[in-house]
C-alpha positions in Angstrom: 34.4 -145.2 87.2 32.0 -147.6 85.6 33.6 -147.0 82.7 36.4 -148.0 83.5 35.9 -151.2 85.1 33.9 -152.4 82.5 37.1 -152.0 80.3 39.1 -154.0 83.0 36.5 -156.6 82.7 37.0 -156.9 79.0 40.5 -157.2 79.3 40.2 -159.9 81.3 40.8 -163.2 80.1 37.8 -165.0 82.3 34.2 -164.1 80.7 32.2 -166.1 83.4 30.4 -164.6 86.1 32.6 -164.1 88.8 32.5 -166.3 92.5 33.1 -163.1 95.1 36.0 -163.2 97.6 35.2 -161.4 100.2 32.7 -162.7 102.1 32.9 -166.8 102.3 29.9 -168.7 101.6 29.3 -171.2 104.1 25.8 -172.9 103.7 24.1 -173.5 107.3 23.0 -177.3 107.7 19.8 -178.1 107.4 18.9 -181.8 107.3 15.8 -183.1 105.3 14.8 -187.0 105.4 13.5 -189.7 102.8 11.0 -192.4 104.2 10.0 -195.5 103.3 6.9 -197.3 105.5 9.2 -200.0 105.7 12.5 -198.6 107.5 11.5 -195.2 108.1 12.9 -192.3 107.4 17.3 -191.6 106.6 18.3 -188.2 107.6 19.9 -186.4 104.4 22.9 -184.2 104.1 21.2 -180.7 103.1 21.6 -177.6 103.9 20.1 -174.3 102.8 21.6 -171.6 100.3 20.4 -168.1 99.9 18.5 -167.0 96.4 21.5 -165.3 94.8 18.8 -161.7 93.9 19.3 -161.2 97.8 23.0 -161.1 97.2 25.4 -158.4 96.5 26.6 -158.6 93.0 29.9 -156.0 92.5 32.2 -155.2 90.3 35.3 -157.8 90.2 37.8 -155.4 90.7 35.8 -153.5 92.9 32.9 -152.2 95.2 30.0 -150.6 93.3 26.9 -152.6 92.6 26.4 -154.3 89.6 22.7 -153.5 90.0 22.0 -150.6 92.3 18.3 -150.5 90.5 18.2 -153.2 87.7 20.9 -153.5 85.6 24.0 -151.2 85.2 23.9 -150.9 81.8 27.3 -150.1 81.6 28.7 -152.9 83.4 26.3 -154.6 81.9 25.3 -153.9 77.9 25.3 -157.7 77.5 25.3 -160.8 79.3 29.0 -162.3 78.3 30.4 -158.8 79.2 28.2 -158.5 82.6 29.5 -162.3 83.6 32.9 -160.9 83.3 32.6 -157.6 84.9 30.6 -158.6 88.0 31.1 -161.1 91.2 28.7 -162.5 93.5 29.0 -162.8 96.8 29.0 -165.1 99.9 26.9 -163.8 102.8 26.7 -164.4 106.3 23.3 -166.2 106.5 23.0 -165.0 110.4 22.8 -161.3 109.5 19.9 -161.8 107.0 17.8 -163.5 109.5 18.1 -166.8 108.7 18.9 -169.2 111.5 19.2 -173.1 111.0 20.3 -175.9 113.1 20.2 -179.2 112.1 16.5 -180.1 111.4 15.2 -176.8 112.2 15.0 -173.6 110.1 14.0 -169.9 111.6 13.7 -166.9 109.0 12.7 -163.6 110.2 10.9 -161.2 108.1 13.4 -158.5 109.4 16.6 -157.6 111.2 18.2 -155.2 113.7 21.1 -153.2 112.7 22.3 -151.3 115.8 19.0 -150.8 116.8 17.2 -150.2 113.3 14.9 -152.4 112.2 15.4 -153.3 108.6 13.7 -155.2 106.0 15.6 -159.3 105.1 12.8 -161.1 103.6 14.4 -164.1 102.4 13.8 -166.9 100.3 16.3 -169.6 100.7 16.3 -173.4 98.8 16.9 -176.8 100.2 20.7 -177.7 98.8 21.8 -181.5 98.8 25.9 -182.5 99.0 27.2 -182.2 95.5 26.5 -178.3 95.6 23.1 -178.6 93.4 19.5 -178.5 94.6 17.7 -181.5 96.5 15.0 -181.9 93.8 11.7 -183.7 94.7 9.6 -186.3 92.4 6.6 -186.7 94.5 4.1 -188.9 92.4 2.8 -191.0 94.4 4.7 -189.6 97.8 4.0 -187.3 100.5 5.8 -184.3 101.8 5.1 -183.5 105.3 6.9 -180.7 107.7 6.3 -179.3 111.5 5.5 -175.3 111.1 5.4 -172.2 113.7 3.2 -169.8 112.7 2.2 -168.5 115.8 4.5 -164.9 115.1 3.1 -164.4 111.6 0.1 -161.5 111.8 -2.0 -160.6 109.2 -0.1 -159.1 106.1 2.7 -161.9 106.0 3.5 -165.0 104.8 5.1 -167.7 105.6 6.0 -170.3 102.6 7.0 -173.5 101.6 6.8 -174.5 98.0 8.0 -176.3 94.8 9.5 -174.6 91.8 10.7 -176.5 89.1 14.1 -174.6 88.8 16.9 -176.1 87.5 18.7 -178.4 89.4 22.2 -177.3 89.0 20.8 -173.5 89.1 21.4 -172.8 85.4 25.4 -173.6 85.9 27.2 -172.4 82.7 30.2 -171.2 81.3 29.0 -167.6 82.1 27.3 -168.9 85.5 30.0 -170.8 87.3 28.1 -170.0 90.6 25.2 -172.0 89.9 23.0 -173.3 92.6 25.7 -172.8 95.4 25.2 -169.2 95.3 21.3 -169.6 94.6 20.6 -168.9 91.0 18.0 -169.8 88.7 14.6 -168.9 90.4 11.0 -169.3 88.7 8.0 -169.5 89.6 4.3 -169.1 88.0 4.5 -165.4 88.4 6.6 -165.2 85.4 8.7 -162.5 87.6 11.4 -160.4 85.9 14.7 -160.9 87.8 18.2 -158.9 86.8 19.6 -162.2 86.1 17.8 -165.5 84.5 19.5 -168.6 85.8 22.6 -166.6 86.9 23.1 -165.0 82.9 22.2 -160.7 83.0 18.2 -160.5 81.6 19.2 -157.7 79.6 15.8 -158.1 78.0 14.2 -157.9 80.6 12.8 -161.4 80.2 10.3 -163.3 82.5 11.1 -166.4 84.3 7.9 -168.6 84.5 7.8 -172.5 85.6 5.3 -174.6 87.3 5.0 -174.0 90.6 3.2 -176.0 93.7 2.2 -173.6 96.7 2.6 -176.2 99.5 2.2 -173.6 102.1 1.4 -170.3 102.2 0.0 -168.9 105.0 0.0 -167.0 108.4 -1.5 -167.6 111.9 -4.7 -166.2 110.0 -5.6 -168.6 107.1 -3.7 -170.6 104.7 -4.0 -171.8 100.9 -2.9 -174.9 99.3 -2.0 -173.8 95.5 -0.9 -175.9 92.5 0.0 -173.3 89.5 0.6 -175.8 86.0 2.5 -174.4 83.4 2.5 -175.2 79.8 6.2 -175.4 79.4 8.9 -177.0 81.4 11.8 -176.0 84.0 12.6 -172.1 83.3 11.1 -170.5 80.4 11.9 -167.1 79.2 8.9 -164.8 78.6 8.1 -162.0 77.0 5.1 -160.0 76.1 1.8 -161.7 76.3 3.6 -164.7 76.9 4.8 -163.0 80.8 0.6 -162.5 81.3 1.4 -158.9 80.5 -1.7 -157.0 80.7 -4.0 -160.0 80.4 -2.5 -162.7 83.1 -4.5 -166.0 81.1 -2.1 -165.0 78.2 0.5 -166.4 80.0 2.1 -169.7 79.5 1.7 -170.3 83.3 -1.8 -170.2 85.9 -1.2 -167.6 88.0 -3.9 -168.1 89.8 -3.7 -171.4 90.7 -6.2 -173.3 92.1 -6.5 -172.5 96.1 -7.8 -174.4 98.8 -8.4 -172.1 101.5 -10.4 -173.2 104.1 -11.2 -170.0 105.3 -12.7 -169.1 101.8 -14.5 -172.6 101.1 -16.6 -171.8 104.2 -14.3 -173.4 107.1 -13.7 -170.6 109.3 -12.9 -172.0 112.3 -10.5 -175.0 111.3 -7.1 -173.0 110.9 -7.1 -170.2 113.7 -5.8 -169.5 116.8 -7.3 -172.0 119.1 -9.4 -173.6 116.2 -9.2 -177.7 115.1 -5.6 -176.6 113.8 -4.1 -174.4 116.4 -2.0 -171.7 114.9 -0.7 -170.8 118.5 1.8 -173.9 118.3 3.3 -175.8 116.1 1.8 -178.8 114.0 3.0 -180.7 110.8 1.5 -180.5 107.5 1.1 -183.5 105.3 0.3 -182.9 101.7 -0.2 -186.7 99.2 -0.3 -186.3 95.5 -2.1 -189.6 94.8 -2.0 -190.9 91.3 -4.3 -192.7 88.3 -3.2 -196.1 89.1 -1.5 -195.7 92.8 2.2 -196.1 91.4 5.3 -193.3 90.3 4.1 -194.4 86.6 0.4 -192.6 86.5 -1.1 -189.9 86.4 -1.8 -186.9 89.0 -5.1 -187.0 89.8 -5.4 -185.6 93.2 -3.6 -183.7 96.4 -4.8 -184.5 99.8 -4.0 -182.6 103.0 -3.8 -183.3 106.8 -2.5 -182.3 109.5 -0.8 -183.8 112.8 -1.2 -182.0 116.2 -0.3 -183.4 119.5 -0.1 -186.7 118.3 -3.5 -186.7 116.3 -4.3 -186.9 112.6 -6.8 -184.1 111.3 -8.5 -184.6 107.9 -8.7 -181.6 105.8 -11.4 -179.3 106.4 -14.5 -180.5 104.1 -15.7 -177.3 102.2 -19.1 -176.2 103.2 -19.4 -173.4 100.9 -22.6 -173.1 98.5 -22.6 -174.4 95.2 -19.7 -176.9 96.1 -20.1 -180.7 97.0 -18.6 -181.9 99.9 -15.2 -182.3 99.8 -11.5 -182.0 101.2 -9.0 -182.4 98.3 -7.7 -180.8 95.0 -9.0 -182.1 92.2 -9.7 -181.3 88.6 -13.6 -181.0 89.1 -12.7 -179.3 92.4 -11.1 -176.7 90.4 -13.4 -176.6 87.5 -16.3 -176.3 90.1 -14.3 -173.4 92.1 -13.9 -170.8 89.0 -17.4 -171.4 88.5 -18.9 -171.1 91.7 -16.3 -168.0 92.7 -16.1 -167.0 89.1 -13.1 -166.7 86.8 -11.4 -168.2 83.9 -10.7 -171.2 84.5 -6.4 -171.5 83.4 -6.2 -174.4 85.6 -7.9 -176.8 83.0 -6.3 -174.2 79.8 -2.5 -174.9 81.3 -2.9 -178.9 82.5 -4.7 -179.3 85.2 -3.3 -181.7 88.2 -1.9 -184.3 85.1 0.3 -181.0 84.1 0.9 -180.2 87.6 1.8 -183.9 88.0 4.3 -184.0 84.7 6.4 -180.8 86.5 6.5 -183.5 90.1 7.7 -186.0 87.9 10.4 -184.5 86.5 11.5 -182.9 89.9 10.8 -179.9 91.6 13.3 -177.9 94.1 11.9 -176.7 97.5 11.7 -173.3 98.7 11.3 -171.7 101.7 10.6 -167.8 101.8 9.0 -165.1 104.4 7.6 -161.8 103.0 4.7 -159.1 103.3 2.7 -157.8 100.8 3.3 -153.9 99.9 0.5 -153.8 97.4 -2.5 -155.6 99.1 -1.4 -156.0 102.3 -1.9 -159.7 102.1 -5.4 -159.6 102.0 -6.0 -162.0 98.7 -4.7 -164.6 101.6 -6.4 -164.0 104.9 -8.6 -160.5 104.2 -11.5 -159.2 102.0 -10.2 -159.5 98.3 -10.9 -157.4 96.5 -11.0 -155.0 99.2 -13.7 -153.2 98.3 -15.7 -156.7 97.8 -19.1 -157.4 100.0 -18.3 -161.4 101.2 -21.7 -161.7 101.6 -23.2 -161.1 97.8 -19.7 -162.3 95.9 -18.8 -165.6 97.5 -15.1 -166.3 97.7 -14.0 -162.8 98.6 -13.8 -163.6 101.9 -10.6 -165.7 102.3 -9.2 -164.7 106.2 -10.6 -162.9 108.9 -8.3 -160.0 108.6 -9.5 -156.6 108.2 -9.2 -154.2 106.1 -7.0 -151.7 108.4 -4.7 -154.8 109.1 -1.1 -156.0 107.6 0.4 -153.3 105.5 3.6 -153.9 105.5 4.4 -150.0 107.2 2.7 -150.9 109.9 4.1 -154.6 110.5 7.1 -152.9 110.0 6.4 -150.9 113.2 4.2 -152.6 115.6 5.7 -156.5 114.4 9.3 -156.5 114.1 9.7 -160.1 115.8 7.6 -161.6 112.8 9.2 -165.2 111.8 8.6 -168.5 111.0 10.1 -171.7 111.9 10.1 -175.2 109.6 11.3 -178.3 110.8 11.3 -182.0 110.0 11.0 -181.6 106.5 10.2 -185.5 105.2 9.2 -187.2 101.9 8.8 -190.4 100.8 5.9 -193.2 100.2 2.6 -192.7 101.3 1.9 -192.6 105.0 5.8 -192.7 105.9 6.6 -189.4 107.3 4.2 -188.1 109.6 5.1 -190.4 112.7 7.8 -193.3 113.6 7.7 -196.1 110.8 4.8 -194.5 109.0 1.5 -193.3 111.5 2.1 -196.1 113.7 1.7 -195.1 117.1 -0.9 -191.8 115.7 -4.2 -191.7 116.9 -6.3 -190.9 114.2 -9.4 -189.4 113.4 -11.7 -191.9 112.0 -14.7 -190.8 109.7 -17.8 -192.4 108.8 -16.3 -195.8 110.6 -13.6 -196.3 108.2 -10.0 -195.1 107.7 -9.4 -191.6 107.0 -9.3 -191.2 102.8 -5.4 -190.1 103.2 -4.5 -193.3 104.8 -6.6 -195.9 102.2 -3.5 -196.1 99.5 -1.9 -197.6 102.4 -4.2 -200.3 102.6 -5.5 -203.3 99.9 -8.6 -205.5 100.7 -8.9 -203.6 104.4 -11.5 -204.6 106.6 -13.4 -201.6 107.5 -14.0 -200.8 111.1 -17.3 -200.4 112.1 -17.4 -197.8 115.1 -16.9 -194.1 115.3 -14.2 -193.4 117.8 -13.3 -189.1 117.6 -15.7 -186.1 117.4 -15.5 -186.2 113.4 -13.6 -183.2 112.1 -16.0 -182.9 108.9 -15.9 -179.1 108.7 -15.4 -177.2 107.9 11.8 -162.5 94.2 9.0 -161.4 96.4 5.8 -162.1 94.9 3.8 -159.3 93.0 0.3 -158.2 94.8 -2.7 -160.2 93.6 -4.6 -159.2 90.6 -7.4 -162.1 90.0 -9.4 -164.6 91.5 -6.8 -166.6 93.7 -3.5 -164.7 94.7 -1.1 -161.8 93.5 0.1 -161.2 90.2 -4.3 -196.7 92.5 -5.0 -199.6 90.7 -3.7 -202.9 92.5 -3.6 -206.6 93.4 -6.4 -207.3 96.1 -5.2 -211.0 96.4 -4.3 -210.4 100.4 -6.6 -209.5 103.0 -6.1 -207.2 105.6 -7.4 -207.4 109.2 -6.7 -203.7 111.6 -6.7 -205.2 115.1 -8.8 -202.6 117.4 -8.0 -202.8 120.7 -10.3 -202.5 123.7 -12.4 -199.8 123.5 -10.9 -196.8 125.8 -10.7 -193.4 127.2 -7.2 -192.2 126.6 -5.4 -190.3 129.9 -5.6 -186.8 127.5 -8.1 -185.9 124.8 -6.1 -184.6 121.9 -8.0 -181.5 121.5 -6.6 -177.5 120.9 -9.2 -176.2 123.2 -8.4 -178.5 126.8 -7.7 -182.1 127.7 -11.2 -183.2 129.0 -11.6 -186.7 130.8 -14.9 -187.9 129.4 -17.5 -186.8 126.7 -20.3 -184.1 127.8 -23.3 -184.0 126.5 -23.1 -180.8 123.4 -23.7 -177.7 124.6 -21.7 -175.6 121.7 -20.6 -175.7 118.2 -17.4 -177.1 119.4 -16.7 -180.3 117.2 -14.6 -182.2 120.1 -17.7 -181.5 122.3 -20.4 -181.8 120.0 -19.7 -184.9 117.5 -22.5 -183.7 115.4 -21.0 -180.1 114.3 -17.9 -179.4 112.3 -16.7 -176.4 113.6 -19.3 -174.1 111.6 -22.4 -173.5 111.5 -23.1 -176.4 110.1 -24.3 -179.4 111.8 -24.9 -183.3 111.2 -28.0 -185.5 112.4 -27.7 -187.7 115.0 -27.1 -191.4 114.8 -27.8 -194.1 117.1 -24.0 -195.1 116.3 -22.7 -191.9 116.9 -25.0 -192.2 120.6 -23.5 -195.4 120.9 -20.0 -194.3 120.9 -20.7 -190.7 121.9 -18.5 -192.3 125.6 -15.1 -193.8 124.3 -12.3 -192.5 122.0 -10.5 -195.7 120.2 -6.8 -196.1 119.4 -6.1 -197.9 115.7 -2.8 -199.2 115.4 -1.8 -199.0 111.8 -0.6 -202.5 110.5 3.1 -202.3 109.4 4.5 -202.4 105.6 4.7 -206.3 106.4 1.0 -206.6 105.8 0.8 -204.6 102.9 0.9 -206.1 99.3 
């Protein structure tokens, strides 16, 4: 039967990979924005398209599978010939548990077919209006998005991240498909796909590219992951090249660099009823702040904050041993996180951030994927990894609060059919645009050391610094192969203006933006609670008092951001 339908497919006159007819492909709206400080944010005309490995790829002429497991070598001996011989299909996005309505985007880590629970999965990319893939240059910008990860368990994940994939999915004469049908996926992984950029990998190639983990994570813990490559868009590997058998052979990091607050000694910031409250939604703002503060310079670091009912939350500060005090990604971050948690450090080897950076110049696509973890059950994300590892002699092992018996995918399987994850209000543009109307104005923010929070200062020129201290400070604290190393699976300008921040009066606000309860005035500590107790961060870590932290120990202050008007 194969046989023969190869043969058909020869005869044929068309040798490009077929567009399947029987199943329309209708892409589900899903509308990101662009911001500006200035005018705010313009709601784009994207929608979402399904990676085309999920699909079913038949014959043309036919029903059997093109690649029941890998390639069929006789439909497919070569690439020209497999183009010809097989079609790939539309799908109906519903039935693969992906739900998406307007700015709001469900996927479900399973389905129910009349009454059986079976496995979806998917990975899905942000598609623009001329049937090719919204690509991102973020130097100098910010990304930000509102996440549910309240039904993700231990052993999933939940993620939103750049590859720099091809923007037209590797559209060819023998890929007419293209990024429509969702072809041409890379990542850092170097994974082996059945098709590279919709062409057959009869060579059973890699495809590695730079990759930037925005977001991976669970209700448990969470990492924050740049992965430099020392190539561009999608490279073909093979050998030693792919990381085979010794992963800092490869051409990409697949390690990455992680922050994990969990893991740098912070955990109590992301949990269930922590500073960031994995029970309800919140929005994630990452910055990737350059050399000289314009699109021309260099990457040279990525901050991170959140937003949770209306109030900014600095990163959690790492308070693990042999690290300084910090709460962004940067190169002697990195350098100072293989040598404190050990490890070779392929970071530096591939690029660094300024490597990272070239890939976010050129333009990255965004992808949006929910899976589990057959091989380690998650755990080198929010477990003991390695498993067998004793968190309290080998620091770094310890990067969630899962244990050991939890999140295999069997038993998510069984007890957690109902795991999902919803994104919404995806927005990117200039610094301090997207995380609240016209920029953070409006935001009540938390305010360190008397001064604007660092992710908010490339706003800002000669600023006059504000000398109270308003909050409790929050200074803490494809399918991807399973994990095999350290980290995860296998401003320069014109000060000519001034800048005066009007602070109004001093203030208790009518509700406390805290996860724990809205309280009406401050109490004297008690706990380890840092909205209680302004002196701890959430650990076991504490600061000394200060006769300016007494001072204001009573009042919470509202700072209203100064418009773009005032900027220079």
């Amino acid at each position: 039967m194969a046989l023969s339908l190869l043969l058909v497919g020869l005869a044929t006159s068309c040798l490009a990979q077929q567009i399947g007819k029987l199943t329309a492909e209708v892409h589900p709206p899903f509308r990101s924005e662009r911001c500006t400080v200035e005018a705010g944010c313009t709601a784009q005309n994207t929608s979402i398209v399904l990676d085309s490995d999920y699909r079913w790829t038949h014959t043309v002429n036919g029903y059997d599978n093109c690649k029941p497991d890998g390639l069929d070598t006789a439909l497919c001996p070569d690439a020209k010939t497999c183009s010809a011989n097989c079609a790939l299909e539309g799908v109906n996005y519903t039935s693969y548990g992906i739900d998406a309505s307007d700015r709001s985007l469900t996927l479900k880590l399973f389905t129910d077919e009349n009454g059986v629970t079976k496995m979806s999965s998917p990975r899905v990319y942000l598609l623009n209006e001329h049937s090719e893939y919204e690509t991102f240059s973020m130097l100098n910008k910010e990304i930000s998005f509102t996440v549910d990860v309240s039904k993700l368990p231990c052993g999933t994940n939940g993620a939103l991240y750049f590859s720099e994939m091809l923007a037209d999915g590797g559209r060819s004469d023998l890929n007419p498909a293209g990024a429509s049908y969702g072809t041409g996926y890379c990542d850092a992984q170097c994974p082996t796909p059945a098709f590279i950029n919709g062409e057959a990998n009869i060579e059973k190639h890699g495809a590695c590219c730079n990759e930037m983990d925005l977001w991976e994570a669970n209700s448990k813990a969470q990492a924050l992951t740049p992965h430099p490559c020392n190539i561009t868009q999608v490279y073909k590997c093979s050998g030693a090249a792919c990381g085979t058998g010794n992963k800092y052979a490869s051409v990409c990091d697949k390690d990455g660099c992680d922050f994990n607050p969990y893991r740098l000694g912070q955990t109590r910031f992301y949990q269930p009823n922590a500073t960031v409250d994995t029970t309800r939604p919140f929005t994630v703002v990452t910055q990737f702040l350059t050399t000289n503060g314009t699109d021309q310079g260099d990457l040279k670091e990525i901050r991170r904050l959140y937003v949770q009912d209306g109030r900014i939350i600095d990163n959690a500060v790492v308070s693990a041993a042999g690290f300084n005090r910090e709460n962004s990604l940067t190169d002697a971050f990195c350098a100072k996180e293989k040598q404190v948690f050990g490890g070779v450090n392929a970071f530096a080897n591939q690029g660094g951030l300024r490597g990272m950076g070239e890939a976010l110049r050129r333009g990255m696509v965004l992808v949006f994927s929910i899976w589990d973890d057959a091989g380690s059950a998650m755990k080198w994300l929010d477990g003991t990894f390695p498993t067998d590892a004793d968190v309290k002699t080998q620091p770094g092992t310890g990067r969630g609060p899962c244990a050991a018996n939890e999140g295999s995918a069997q038993s998510i399987k069984e007890k957690s059919p109902w795991v999902q994850v919803t994104f919404s209000q995806v927005k990117s543009g200039e610094i301090g645009s997207t995380f609240g109307p016209k920029g953070v104005k409006g935001l009540v923010p938390r305010i360190r050391g008397g001064a604007l929070p660092r992710s908010l200062k490339p706003l800002f020129l000669n600023t006059t610094t504000v000398n109270i201290r308003p909050t409790a400070p929050q200074i803490p604290t494809t399918r991807r192969p399973a994990p095999t190393g350290s980290s995860r699976p296998t401003a320069s300008r014109s000060t000519s203006r001034s800048l005066t921040i009007p602070i109004p009066t001093l203030s208790l606000p009518t509700v406390y933006p805290t996860n724990r309860q809205a309280r009406t005035k401050w109490s004297q500590p008690t706990d380890n609670d840092p909205i209680t107790n302004p002196h701890t961060n959430g650990s076991d870590e504490t600061y000394k008092d200060s006769s300016e932290t007494q001072r204001h120990k009573q009042a919470y202050t509202t700072l209203e951001y100064p418009d773009n008007k005032n900027r220079n």
